[in-house]
C-alpha positions in Angstrom: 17.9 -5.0 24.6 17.9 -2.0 22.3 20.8 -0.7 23.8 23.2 -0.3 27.1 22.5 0.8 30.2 25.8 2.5 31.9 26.2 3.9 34.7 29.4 6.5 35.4 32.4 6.3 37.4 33.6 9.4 39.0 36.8 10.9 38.1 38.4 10.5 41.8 37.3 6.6 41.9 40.2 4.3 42.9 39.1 1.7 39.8 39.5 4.1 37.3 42.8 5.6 38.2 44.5 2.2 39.5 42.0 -0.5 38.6 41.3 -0.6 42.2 38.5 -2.8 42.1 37.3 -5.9 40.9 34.4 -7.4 38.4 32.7 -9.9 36.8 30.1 -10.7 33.9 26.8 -12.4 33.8 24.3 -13.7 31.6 21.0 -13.1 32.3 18.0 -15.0 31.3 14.3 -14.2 31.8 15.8 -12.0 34.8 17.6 -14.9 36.6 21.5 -15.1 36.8 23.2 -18.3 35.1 26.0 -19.3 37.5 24.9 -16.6 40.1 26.3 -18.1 43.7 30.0 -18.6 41.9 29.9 -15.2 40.4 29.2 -13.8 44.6 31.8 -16.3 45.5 34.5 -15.2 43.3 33.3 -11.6 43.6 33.8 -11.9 47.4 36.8 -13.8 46.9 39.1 -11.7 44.4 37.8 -8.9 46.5 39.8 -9.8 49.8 42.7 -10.5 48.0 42.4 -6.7 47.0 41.6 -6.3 50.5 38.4 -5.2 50.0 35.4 -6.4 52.4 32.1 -7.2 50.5 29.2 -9.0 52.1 27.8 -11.7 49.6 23.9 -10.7 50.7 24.6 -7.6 49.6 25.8 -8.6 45.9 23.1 -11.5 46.2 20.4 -9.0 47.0 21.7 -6.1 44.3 22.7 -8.4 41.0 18.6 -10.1 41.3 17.2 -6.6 41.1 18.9 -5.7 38.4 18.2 -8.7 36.8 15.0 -8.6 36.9 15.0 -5.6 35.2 16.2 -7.9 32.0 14.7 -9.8 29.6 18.0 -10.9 28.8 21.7 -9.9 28.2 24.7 -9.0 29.5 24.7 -7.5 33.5 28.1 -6.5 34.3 29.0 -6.0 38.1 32.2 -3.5 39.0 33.5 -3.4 42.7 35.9 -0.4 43.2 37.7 0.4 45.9 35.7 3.4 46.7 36.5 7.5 45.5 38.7 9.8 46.8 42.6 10.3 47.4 45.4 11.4 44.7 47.9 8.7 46.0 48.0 4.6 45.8 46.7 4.1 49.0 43.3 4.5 50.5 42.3 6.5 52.9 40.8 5.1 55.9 37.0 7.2 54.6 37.4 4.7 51.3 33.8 2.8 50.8 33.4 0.6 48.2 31.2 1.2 45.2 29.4 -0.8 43.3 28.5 -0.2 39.9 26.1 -1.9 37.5 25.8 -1.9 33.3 23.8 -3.3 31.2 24.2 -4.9 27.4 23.2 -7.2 24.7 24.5 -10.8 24.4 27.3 -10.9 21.3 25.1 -12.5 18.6 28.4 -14.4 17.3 28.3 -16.8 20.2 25.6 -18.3 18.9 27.1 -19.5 15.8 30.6 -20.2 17.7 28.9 -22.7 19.6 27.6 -24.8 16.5 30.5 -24.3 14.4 33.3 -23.4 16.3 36.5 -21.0 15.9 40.1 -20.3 14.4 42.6 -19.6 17.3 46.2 -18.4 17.3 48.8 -17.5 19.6 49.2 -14.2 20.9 52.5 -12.1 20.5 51.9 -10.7 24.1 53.1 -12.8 27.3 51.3 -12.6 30.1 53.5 -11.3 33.5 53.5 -13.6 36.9 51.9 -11.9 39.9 50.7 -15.1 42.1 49.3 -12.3 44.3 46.7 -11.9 42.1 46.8 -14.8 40.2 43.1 -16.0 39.3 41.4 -12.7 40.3 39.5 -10.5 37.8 40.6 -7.6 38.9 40.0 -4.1 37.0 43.1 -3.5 35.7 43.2 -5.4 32.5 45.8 -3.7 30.1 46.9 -6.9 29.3 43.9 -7.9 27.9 44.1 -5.1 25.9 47.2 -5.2 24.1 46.3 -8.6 23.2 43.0 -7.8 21.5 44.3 -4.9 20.0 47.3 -6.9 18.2 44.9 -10.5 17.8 45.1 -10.6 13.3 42.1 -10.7 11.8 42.9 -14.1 10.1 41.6 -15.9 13.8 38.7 -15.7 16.1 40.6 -15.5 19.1 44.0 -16.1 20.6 45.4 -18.6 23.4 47.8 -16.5 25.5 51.0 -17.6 27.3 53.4 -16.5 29.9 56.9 -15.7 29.7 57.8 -19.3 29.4 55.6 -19.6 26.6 53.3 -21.9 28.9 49.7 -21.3 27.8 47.4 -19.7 30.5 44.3 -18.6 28.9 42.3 -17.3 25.9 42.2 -13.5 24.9 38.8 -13.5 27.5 38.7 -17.0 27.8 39.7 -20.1 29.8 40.6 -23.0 27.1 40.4 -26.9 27.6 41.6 -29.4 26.2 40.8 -33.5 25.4 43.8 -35.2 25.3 43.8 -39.5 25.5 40.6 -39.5 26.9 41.8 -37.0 29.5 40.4 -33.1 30.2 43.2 -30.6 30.9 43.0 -26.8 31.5 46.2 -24.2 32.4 47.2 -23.6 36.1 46.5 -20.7 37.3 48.4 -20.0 40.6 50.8 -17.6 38.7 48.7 -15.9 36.1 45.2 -15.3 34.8 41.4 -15.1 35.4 39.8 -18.5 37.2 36.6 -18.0 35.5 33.4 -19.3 36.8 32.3 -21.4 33.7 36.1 -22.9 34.3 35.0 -24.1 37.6 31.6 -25.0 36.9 32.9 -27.8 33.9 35.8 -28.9 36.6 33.0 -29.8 38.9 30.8 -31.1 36.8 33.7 -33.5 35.2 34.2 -34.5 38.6 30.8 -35.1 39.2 31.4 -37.9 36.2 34.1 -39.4 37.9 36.4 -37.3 35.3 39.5 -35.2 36.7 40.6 -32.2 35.0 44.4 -31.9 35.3 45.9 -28.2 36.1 49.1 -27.8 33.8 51.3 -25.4 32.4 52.3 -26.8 28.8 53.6 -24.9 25.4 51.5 -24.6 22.5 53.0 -27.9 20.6 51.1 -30.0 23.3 48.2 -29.2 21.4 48.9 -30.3 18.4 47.9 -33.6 19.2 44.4 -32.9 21.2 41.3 -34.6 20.5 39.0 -31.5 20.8 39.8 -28.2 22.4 37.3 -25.6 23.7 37.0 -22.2 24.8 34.7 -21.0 28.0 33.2 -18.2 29.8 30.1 -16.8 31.8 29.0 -15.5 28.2 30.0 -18.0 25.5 29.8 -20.8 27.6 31.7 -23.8 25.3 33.6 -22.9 22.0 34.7 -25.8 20.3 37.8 -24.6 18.3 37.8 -26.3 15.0 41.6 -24.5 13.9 44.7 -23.9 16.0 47.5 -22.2 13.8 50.9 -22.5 15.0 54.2 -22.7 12.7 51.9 -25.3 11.1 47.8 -25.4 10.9 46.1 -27.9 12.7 42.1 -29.3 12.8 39.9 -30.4 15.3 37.0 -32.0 15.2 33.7 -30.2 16.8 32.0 -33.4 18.0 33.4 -34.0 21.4 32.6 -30.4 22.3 29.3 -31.2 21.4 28.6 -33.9 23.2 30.3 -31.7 26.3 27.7 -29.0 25.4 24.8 -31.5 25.5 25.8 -33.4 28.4 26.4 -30.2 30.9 23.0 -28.1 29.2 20.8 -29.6 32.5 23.5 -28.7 35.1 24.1 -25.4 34.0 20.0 -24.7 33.8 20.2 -25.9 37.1 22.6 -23.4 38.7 20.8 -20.3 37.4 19.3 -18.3 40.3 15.7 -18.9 41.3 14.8 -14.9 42.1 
C-alpha cells in the first residue's frame, strides 16, 4: 500500500473529545481478516461495557468489504459513541459511528520476529479502573506518555501498575516461559486483553498447556526461559534483552518453536470472505 487511507472524525464526535468509543486493529491478508471473529467479539464486547450497542453482522459485514479492498495491511476499525452534545453525557439522538483507515504493515516486524527485541521498563504506571479493565477503548493517553518517554536504547517497554506489577507492553501483551510453564499479566484491573493474547491461551490449551493469569514485579523475569511479545499485528516477538538494574538474555529458540507450532492455527482463523 502506497499510502493511508483515512477517513475524518467530526469535530462534535464523542471519541474525539472524550475517547468515547472503542477500536481495534487488523491485519489483512489477500483481503481476508486474520483473527476476524475475535476482533467482532471483543469489538462487541468492550463496546457494552461503554454501553454502546453494536450488532456483530454489522461489523462482520463492514470490516470484509473493506478488506477486500486490500492486498494487504493494516485495517483499523473505530467505534465512537456517535456526534453531537458539549457535555459527558449522550444525548438520547447519539448513533454510533463507525469509522475505517487504512495503512501499511510496520516493515520492522518482520525482522522482530526472527531476531527478536531489547525491552525495558517504563517510568509510567498504569492507573486501576476494573471498569474498563481489558477494553481497548479510545482514550489512550496512557499509551502515549509511555511511548513518548520509552529511550531509544530499547525496542519497547513492559509497563506496570502502581504496585510495580507488570501488566502489558507499550502496545503489547507479553508472555513468559518459566519451568516449563506459560504465564501472562492479569488483567481484571488494568490493560488491553488483546486478541492474539487470547488466541495463544487457547491454543496452549488446546495442547493440554495452561497459561497462568498473574500479577508479578519485573525481578520475576529475571529468571524466564523465553519471553515474548504479541499483538493482531506483530504476532510473536521473542525478546532476546530485558534491562532492569542489571541486563539480562534470553534465548530466541523457544519463541520459535511457539511461532512454528501456532503458524497453522492462526492460518486457520483468518476469515474466509
Amino acid at each position: 500500500m502506497e499510502r493511508d487511507r483515512l477517513q475524518t472524525l467530526p469535530l462534535n464526535d464523542r471519541a474525539a473529545n472524550y475517547g468515547d468509543g472503542v477500536f481495534t486493529t487488523m491485519m489483512v491478508q489477500r483481503g481476508r481478516v486474520a483473527l476476524l471473529e475475535r476482533h467482532i467479539n471483543r469489538l462487541c464486547r468492550d463496546a457494552q461495557l461503554l454501553g454502546l450497542v453494536v450488532e456483530a453482522a454489522r461489523l462482520r459485514a463492514e470490516i470484509c468489504i473493506q478488506a477486500q479492498s486490500m492486498t494487504a495491511g493494516t485495517l483499523k476499525l473505530l467505534i465512537s459513541a456517535g456526534q453531537g452534545g458539549r457535555g459527558y453525557r449522550r444525548s438520547e439522538e447519539n448513533t454510533i459511528c463507525l469509522y475505517f483507515s487504512q495503512h501499511a504493515l510496520p516493515d520492522h516486524y518482520r525482522s522482530w520476529r526472527i531476531d527478536g527485541i531489547s525491552v525495558g521498563i517504563s517510568n509510567v504506571c498504569m492507573a486501576a479502573q476494573p471498569l474498563l479493565a481489558g477494553a481497548k477503548h479510545c482514550n489512550r493517553l496512557e499509551q502515549v506518555l509511555v511511548k513518548s518517554r520509552m529511550p531509544a536504547s530499547v525496542d519497547d517497554v513492559l509497563v506496570c501498575d502502581y504496585n510495580n506489577q507488570i501488566i502489558e507492553a507499550s502496545a503489547a501483551n507479553v508472555f513468559w516461559l518459566k519451568q516449563g510453564h506459560w504465564y501472562t499479566p492479569s488483567l481484571e484491573q488494568c490493560g488491553v486483553a488483546g486478541v492474539m493474547r487470547e488466541f495463544l491461551i487457547d491454543w496452549l490449551a488446546q495442547q493440554g498447556e495452561t497459561v497462568s493469569e498473574v500479577l508479578v514485579q519485573p525481578a520475576a523475569l529475571e529468571d524466564a526461559s523465553a519471553i515474548f511479545l504479541t499483538n493482531a499485528l506483530m504476532q510473536v516477538i521473542p525478546v532476546h534483552t530485558l534491562k532492569l538494574d542489571e541486563v539480562h538474555h534470553y534465548p530466541v529458540e523457544p519463541v520459535h518453536t511457539l511461532q512454528d507450532e501456532v503458524k497453522s492455527a492462526y492460518q486457520d482463523e483468518f476469515n474466509a470472505i
